[in-house]
N, CA, C and O atoms as CSV, one atom per row, in Angstrom:
chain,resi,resn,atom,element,x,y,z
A,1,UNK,N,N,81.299,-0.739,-37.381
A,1,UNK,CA,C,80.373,-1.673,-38.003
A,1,UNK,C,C,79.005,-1.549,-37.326
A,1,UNK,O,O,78.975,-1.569,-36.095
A,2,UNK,N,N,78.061,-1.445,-37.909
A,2,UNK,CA,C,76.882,-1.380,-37.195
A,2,UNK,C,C,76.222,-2.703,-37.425
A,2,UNK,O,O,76.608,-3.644,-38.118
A,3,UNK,N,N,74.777,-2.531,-36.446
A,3,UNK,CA,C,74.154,-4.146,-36.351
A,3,UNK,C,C,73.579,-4.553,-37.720
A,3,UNK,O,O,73.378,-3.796,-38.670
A,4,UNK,N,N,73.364,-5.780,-37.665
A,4,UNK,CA,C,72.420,-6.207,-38.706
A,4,UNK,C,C,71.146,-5.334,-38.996
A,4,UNK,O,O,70.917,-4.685,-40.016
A,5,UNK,N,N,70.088,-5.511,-37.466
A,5,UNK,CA,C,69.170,-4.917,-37.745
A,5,UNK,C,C,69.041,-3.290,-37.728
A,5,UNK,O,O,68.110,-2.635,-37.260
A,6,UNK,N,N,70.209,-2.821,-38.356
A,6,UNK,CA,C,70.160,-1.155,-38.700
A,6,UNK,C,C,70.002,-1.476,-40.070
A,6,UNK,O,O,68.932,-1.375,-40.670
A,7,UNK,N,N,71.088,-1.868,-40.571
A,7,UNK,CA,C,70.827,-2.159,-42.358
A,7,UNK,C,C,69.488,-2.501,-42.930
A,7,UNK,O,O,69.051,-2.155,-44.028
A,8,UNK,N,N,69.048,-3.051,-42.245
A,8,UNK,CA,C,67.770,-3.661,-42.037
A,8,UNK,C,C,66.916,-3.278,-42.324
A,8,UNK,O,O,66.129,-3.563,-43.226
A,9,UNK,N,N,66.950,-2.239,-41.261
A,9,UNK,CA,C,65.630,-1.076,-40.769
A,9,UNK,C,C,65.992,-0.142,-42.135
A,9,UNK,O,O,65.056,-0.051,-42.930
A,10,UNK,N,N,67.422,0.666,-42.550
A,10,UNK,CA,C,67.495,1.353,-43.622
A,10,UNK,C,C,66.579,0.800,-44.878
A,10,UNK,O,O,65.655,1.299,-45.521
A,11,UNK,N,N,67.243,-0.417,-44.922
A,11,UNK,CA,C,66.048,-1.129,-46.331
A,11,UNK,C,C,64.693,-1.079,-45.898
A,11,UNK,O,O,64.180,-0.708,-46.953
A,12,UNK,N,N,63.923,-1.169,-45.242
A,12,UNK,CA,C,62.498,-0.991,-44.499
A,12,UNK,C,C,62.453,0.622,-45.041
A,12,UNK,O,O,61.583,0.932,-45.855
A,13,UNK,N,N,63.293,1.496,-44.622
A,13,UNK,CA,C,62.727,2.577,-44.777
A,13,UNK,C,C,62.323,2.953,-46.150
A,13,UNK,O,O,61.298,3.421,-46.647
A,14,UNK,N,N,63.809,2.484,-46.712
A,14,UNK,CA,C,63.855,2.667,-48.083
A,14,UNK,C,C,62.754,2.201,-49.092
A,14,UNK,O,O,62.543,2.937,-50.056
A,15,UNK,N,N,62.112,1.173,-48.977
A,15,UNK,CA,C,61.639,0.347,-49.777
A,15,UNK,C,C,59.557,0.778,-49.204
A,15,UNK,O,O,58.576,0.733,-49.946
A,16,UNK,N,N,59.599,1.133,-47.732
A,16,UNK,CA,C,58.207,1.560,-47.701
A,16,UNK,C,C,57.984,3.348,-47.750
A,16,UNK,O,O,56.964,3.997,-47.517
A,17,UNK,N,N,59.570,3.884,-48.206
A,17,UNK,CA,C,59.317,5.293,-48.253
A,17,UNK,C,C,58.688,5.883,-47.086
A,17,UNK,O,O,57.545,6.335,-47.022
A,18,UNK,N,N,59.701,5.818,-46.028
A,18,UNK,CA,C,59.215,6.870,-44.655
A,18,UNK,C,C,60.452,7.867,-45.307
A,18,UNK,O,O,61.571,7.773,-45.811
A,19,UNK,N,N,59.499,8.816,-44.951
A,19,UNK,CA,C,60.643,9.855,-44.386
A,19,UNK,C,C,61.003,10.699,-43.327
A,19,UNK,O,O,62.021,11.368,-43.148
A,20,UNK,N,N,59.554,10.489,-42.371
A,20,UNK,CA,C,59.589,10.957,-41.139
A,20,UNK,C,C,60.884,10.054,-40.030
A,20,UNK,O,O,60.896,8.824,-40.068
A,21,UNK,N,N,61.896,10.816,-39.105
A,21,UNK,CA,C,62.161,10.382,-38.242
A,21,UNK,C,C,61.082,9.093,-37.150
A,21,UNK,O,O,61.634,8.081,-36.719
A,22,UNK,N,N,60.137,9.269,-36.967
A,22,UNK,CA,C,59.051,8.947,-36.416
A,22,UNK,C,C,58.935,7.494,-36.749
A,22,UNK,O,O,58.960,6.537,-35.975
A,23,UNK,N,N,58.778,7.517,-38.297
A,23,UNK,CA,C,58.763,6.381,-39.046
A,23,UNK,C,C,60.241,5.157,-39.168
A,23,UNK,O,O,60.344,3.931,-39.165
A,24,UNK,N,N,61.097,6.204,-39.257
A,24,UNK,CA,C,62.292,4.962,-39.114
A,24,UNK,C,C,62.804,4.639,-37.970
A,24,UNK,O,O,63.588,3.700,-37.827
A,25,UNK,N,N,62.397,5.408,-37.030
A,25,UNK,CA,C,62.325,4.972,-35.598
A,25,UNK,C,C,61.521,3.481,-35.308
A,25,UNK,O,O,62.016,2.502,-34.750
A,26,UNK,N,N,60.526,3.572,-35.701
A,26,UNK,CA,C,59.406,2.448,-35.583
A,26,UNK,C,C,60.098,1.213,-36.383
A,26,UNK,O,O,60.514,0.279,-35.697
A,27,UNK,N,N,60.241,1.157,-37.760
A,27,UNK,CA,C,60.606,0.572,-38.726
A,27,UNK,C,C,62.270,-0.144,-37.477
A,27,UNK,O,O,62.682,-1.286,-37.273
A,28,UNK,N,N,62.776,1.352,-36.911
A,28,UNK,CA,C,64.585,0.811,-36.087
A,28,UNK,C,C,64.088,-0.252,-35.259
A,28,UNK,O,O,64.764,-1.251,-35.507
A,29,UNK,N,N,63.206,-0.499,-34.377
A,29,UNK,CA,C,62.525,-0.757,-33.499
A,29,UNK,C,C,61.570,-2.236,-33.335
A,29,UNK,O,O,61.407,-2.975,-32.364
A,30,UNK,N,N,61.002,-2.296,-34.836
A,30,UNK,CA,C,60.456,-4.120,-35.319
A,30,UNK,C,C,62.047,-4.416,-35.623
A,30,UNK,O,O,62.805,-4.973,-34.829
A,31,UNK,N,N,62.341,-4.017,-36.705
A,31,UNK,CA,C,63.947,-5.052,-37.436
A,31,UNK,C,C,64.434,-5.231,-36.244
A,31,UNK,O,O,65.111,-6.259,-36.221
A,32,UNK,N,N,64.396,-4.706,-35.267
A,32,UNK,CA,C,65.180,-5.498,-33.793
A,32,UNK,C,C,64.887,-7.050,-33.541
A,32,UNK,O,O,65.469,-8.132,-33.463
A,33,UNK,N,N,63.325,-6.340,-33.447
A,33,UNK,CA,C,62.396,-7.956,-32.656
A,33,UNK,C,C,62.253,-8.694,-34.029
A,33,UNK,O,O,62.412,-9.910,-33.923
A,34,UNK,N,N,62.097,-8.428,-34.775
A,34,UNK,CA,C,61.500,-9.286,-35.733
A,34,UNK,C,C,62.445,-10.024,-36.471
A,34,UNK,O,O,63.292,-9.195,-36.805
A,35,UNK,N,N,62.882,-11.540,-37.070
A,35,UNK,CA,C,63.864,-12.088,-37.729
A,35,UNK,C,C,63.527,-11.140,-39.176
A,35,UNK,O,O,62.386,-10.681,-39.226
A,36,UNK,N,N,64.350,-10.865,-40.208
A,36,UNK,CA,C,64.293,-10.535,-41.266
A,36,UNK,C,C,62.979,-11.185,-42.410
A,36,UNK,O,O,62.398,-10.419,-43.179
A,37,UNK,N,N,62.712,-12.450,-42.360
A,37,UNK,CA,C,62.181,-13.456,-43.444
A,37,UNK,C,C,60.676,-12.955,-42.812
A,37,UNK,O,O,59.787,-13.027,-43.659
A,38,UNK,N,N,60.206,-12.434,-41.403
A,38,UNK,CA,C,59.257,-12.040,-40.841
A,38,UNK,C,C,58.911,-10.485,-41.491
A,38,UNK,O,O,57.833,-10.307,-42.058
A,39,UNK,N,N,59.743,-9.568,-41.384
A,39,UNK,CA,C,59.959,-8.126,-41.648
A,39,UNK,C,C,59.624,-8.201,-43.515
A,39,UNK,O,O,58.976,-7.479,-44.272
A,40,UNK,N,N,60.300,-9.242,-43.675
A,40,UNK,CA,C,59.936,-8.841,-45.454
A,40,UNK,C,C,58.386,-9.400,-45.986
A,40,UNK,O,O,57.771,-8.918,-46.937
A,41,UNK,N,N,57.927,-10.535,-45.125
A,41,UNK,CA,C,56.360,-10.543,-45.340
A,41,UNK,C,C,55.838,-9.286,-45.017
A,41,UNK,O,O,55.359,-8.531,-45.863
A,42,UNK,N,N,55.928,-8.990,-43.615
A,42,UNK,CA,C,55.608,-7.568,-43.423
A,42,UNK,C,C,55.319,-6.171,-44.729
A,42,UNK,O,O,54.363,-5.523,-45.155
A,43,UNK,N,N,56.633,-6.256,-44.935
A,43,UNK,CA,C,56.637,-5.488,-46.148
A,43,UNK,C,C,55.705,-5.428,-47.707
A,43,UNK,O,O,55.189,-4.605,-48.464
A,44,UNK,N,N,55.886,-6.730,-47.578
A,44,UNK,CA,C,54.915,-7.447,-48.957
A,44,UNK,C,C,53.353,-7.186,-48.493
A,44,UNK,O,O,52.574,-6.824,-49.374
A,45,UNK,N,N,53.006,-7.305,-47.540
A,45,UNK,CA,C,52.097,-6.970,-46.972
A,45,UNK,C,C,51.607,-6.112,-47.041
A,45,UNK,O,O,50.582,-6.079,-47.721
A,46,UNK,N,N,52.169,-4.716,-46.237
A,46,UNK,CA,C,52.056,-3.446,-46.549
A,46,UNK,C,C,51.959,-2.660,-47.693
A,46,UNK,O,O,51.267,-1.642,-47.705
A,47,UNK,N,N,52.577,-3.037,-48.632
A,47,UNK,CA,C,52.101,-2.869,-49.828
A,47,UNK,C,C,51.538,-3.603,-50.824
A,47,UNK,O,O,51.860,-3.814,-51.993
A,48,UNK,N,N,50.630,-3.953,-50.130
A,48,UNK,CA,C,48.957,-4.934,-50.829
A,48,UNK,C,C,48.260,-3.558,-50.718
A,48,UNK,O,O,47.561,-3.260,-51.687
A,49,UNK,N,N,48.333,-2.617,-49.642
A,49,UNK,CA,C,46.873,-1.935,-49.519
A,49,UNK,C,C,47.574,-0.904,-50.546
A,49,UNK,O,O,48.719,-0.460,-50.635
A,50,UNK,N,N,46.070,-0.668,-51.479
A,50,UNK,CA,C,45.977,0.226,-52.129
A,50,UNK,C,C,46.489,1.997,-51.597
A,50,UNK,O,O,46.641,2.843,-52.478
A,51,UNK,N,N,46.665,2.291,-50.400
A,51,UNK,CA,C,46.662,3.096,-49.594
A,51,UNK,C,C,47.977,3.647,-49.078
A,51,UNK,O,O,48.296,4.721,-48.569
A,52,UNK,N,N,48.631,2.530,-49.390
A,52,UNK,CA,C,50.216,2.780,-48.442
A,52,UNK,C,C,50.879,3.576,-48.984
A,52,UNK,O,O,51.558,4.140,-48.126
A,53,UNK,N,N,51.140,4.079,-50.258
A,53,UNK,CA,C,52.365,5.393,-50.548
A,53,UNK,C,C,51.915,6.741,-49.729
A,53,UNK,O,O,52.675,7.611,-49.304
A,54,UNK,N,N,50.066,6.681,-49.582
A,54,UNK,CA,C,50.096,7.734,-48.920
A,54,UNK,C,C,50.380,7.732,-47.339
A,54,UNK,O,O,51.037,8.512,-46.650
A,55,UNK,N,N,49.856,6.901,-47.103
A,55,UNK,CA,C,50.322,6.191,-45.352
A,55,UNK,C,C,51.358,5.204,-45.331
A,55,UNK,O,O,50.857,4.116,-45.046
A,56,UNK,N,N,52.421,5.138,-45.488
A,56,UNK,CA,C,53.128,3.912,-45.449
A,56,UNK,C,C,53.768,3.632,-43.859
A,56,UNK,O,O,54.346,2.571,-43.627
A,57,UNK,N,N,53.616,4.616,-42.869
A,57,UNK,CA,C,53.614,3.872,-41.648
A,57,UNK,C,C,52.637,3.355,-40.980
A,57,UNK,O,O,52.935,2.536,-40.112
A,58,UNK,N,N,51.060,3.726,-41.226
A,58,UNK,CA,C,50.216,2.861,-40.725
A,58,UNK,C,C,49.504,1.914,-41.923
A,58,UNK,O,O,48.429,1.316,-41.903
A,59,UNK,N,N,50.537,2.017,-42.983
A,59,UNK,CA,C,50.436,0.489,-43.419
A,59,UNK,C,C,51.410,-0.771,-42.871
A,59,UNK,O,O,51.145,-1.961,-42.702
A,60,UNK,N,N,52.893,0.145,-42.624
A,60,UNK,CA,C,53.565,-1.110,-42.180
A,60,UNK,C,C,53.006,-1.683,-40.876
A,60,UNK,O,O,53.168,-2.876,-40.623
A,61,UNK,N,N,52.276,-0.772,-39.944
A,61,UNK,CA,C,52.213,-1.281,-38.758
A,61,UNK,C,C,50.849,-2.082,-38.832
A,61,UNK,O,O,50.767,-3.144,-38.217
A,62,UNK,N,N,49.687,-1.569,-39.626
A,62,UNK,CA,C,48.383,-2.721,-40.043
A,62,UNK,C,C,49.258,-4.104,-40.385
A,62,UNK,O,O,48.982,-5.241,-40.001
A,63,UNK,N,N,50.379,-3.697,-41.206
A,63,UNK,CA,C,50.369,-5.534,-41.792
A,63,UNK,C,C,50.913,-5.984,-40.456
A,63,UNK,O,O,50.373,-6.960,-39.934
A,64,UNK,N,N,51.922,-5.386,-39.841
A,64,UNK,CA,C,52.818,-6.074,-38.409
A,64,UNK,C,C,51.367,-7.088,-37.536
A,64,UNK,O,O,51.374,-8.174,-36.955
A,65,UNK,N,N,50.160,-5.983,-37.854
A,65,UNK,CA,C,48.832,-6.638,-36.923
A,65,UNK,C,C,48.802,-7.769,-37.705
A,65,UNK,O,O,48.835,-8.838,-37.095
A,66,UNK,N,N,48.745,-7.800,-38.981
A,66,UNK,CA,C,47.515,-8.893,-39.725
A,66,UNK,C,C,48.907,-10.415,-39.562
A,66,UNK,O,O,48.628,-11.573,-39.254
A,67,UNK,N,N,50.164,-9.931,-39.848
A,67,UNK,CA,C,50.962,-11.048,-39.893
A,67,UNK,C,C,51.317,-12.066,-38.450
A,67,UNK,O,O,51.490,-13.277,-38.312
A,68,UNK,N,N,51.320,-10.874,-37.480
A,68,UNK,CA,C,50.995,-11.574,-35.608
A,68,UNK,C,C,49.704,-11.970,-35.533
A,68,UNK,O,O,49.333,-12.527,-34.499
A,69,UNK,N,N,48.858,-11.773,-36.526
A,69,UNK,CA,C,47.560,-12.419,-36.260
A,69,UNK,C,C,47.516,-14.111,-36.896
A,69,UNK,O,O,47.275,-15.215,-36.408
A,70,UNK,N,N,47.826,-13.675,-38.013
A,70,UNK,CA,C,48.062,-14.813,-38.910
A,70,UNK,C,C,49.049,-16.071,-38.149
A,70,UNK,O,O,48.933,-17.267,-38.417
A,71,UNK,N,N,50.028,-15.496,-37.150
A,71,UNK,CA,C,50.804,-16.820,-37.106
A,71,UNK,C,C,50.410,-17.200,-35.801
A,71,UNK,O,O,50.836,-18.296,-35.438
A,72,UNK,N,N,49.575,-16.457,-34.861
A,72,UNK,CA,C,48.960,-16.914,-33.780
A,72,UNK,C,C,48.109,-17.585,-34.440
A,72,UNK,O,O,47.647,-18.249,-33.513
A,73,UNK,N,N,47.622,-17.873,-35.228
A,73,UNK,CA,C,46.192,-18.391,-35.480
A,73,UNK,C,C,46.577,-19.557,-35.860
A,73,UNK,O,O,45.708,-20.426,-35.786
A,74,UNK,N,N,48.057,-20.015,-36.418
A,74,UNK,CA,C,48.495,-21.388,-37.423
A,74,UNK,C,C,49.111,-21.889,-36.041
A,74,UNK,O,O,49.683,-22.978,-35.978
């Protein structure tokens, strides 16, 4: 049985289209720290920018900034 946050991270990958090792490493790596309901704003996030199919790991990791920004700030 594997952890929660592997399944996790698979849907992350799946859904922001990494295909680099590199990328689902990173993606393995938040779904750890991050509760899920956090990770899927994330996501929603990341694909706001017009930009992300072509970059979709330094979109997920811009939104990771804008959403730790956002809840330090509330």
């Amino acid at each position: 049985m594997m952890a929660p946050f592997v399944s996790l991270a698979l849907k992350v990958s799946e859904k922001m289209e990494f295909t680099d090792k590199n990328a689902r490493g990173i993606a393995m790596r938040f779904c750890k720290l991050y509760p899920p309901e956090k990770i899927g704003r994330i996501i929603e996030k990341a694909q706001m920018f017009p930009w992300w199919r072509n970059y979709p790991q330094a979109a997920f990791m811009k939104a990771i900034g804008i959403i730790n920004k956002e809840e330090k700030n509330i």
